[in-house]
N, C-alpha and C positions, 0 to 999 in steps of 0.2 A: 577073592580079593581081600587086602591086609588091611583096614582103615587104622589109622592114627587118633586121636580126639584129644585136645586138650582143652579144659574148659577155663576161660577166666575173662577178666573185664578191662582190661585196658592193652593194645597193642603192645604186645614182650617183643621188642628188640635184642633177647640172647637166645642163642640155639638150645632146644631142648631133645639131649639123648632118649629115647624112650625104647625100651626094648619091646619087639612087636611077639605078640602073644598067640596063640593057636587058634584064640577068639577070632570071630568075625570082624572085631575094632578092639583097638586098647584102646583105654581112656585116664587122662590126669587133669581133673578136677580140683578148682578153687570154691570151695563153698561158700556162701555168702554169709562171711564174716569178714572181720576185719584186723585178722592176724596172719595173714599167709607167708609161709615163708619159703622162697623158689633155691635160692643161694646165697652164701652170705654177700654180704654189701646189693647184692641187689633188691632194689624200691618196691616194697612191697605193702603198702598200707594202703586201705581204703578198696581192697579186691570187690569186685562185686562178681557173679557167675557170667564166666561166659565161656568160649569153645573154639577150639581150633581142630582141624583135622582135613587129612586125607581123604578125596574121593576122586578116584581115576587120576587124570591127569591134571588135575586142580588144588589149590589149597584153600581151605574154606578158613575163615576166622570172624568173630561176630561176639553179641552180649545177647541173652535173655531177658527179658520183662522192660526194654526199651520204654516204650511208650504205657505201660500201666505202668513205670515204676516213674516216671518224668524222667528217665536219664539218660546223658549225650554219650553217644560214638563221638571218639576223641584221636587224630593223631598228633599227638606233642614232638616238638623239636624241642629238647630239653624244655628250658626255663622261658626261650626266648617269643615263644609263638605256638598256635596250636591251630588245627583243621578242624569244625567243631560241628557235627551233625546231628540235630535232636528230632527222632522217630515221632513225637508228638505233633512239632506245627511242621516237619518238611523243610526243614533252614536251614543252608548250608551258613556259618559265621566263621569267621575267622580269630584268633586269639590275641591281641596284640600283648607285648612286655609287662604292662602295666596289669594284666587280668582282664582288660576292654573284650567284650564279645562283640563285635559289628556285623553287621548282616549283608553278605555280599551276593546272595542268591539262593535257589530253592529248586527242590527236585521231591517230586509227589510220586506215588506210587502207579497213577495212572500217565506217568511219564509227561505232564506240564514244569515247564522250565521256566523260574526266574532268575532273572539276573540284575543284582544289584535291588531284588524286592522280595516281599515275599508270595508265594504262589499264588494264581487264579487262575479263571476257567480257561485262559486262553493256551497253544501247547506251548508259547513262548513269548515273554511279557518281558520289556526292559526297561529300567527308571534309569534316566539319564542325569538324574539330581537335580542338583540346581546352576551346574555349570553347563555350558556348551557342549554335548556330545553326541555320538553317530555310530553307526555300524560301517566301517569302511572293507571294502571288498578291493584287493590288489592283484595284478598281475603284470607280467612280465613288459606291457607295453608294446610289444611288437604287432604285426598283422597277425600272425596266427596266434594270439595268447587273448580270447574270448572269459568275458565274465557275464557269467547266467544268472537270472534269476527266474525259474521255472515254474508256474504252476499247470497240474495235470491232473487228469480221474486217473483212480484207479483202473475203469476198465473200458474198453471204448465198443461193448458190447450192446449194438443196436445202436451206435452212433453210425450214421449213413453217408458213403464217399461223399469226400470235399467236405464235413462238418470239421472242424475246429477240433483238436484233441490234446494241444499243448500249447499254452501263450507263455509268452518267452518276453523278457526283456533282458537286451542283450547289449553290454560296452565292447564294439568290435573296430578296428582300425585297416582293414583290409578293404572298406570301400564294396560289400557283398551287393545294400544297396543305394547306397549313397555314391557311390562312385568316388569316394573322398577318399584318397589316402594319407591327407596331409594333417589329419591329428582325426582324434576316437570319435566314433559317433553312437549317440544312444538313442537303442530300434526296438521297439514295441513291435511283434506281432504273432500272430498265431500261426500253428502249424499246421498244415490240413493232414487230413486221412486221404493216405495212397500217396500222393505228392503235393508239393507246392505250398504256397505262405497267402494268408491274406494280407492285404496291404500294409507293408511296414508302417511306422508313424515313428520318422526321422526325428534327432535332434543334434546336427552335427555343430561341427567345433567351429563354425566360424557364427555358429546363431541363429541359422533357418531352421526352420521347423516345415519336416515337407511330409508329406500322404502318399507316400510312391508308390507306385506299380510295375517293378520289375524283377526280373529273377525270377521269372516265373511266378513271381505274386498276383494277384487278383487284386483291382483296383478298388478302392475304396469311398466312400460319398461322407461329408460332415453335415452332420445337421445340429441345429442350434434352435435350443426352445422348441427342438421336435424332434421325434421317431422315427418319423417318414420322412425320406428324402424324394418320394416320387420318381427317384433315379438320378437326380440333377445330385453334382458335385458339390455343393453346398445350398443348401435348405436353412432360409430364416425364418421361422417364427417370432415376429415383431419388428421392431426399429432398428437401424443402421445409419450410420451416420458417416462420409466418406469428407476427405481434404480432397480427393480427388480419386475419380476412377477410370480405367483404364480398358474399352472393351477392343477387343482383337478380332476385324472381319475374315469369315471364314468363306463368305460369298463377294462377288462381282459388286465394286461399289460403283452408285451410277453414275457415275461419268459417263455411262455409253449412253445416255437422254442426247447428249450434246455428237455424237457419231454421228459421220452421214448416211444418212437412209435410216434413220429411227421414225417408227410409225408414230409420228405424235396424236394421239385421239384427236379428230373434229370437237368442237367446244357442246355442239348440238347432241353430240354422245356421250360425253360425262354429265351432263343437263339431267341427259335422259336416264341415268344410271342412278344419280342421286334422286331422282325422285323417286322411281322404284324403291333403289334398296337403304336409303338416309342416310350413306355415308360415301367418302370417295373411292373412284376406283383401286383397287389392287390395297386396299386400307383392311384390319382387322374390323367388325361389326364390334358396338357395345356388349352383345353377346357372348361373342369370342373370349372377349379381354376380361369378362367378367371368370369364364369358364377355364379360361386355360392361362390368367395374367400376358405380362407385358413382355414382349423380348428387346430390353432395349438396344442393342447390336441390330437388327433388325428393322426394330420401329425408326432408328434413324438415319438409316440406309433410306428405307420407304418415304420418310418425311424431304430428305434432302430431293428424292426423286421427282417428289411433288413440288416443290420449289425451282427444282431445273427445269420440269414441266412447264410450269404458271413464265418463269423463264422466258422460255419460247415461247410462250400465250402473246406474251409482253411483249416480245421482237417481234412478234411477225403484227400485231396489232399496231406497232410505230412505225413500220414500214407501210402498214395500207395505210397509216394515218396520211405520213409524206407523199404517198403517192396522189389521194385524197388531196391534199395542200396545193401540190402540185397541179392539177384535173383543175381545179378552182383557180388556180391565178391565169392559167392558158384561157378558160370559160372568161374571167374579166377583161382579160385582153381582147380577143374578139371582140366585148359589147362595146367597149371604148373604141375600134377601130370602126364603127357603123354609125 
């Protein structure tokens, strides 16, 4: 192989003929002075060593003693501007007209990116100044024109089927599982191992925000001030506070106490019930409620029960009263007729 090498310090914008030699590389060398001279009229003051050359399929070009000497990689557009990179802090700056160097980002050797700062530990850090600004991510808009934002492991080695191996947040308008096709919806969720998605967590275009389960996703539970959902769909730990709430029976509400042929209990059997066990029949015990809380969907189904109950206590108690009434004015009658 024939390498080329030309050593100098600031990016040459003219072609250099060099006749290639039987060597392994020719080399044309700017020593570090500051008298070089390439051709006439061309700019040659303030050379420092640096090198260009041929290897394979590549062109190599660069300066020596960068960062012990403090000195920047420079690409100039003549007079007007410059691309300004200095080997010591990692800064990319740019050169305005004036000679201004401003600092517009930073690229480190272990590959961390600033933009608009200078580098840290993070692989991608951006200062947004002192004005208003963002990262905005664009696409075509249509149903199929999907914007990702992925995070994933590298390996999913001993992660065990149905475990989580890529969370996704994703602007999609196809309605996958929102069922919306009438503007973008933005869907949080993960992707399992083998098939299928845990529960999206919806934020579509008209302002719900929903925890779906479909598409083959696996339904999901919130919890609030807690870890444990016990399995229930939303889990509070602490206060709640409602304008109004709305529970939706999923059982027989009793209306059927008032059907005919309902065994109403003898009043001498729930007597005998609450003595026994201290609380009403078909009611949760103090123990229950304490063990397992309230269902109120439930509790107030049971409570109305009890009340259509006491109900018909009450009918059928003002009917013997009348009849009772009745029995007595026929008994007066007779003693008045003797």
């Amino acid at each position: 192989m024939i390498k080329v090498i030309f050593s100098f310090s600031v990016l040459l914008c003219v072609w250099f003929p060099v006749k290639a030699q039987t060597d392994t590389f020719s080399t044309l060398n700017f020593p570090n002075t500051y008298a070089n001279t390439i051709t006439t009229g061309f700019y040659s003051a303030n050379f420092r060593s640096g090198f260009i050359y041929q290897s394979s399929a590549s062109i190599n070009f660069g300066l020596t003693g960068l960062k012990a000497s403090n000195f920047r990689f420079r690409w100039l557009a003549h007079d007007n501007g410059a691309i300004d990179y200095s080997a010591d802090t990692d800064q990319l700056m740019f050169l305005d007209g004036n000679g201004n160097l401003n600092l517009k980002g930073s690229l480190t050797a272990n590959g961390n990116i600033g933009i608009g700062m200078a580098p840290t530990a993070d692989k991608l850090a951006i200062d947004m100044g002192a004005t208003r600004g963002g990262v905005n991510f664009l696409s075509d808009g249509d149903a199929n024109a999907y914007m990702d934002l992925k995070f994933s492991v590298k390996t999913t080695t001993g992660i065990a089927t149905g475990k989580p191996v890529l969370w996704e947040a994703s602007l999609r308008k196809d309605g996958y599982f929102s069922a919306d096709v009438s503007g973008p919806t933005l869907e949080f969720y993960a992707v399992r191992q083998g098939s299928g998605f845990y529960a999206p967590l919806l934020f579509k275009s008209n302002g719900d925000i929903i925890l779906a389960g479909a598409q083959n996703a696996t339904n999901g539970n919130v919890g609030i001030g807690t870890t444990d959902t016990k399995g229930y769909k939303l889990a509070v730990n602490g206060d709640a506070i409602f304008t109004r709430i709305k529970v939706k029976a999923n059982t027989a509400w009793p209306d059927f106490v008032f059907a005919p042929g309902y065994d109403l209990p003898a009043l001498s059997e729930v007597n005998a019930f609450i003595k026994e066990h201290k609380h009403l029949p078909d009611m949760p015990s103090e123990k229950e409620v304490k063990a397992e809380g309230l269902d109120l969907g439930e509790m107030n189904k049971k409570l109305l029960q009890k009340v259509e109950e006491l109900t018909l206590y009450i009918l059928k108690q003002d009917a013997q009263l009348k009849r009772h009434e009745q029995e007595i004015q026929q008994l007066k009658s007779s003693v008045k007729k003797r």
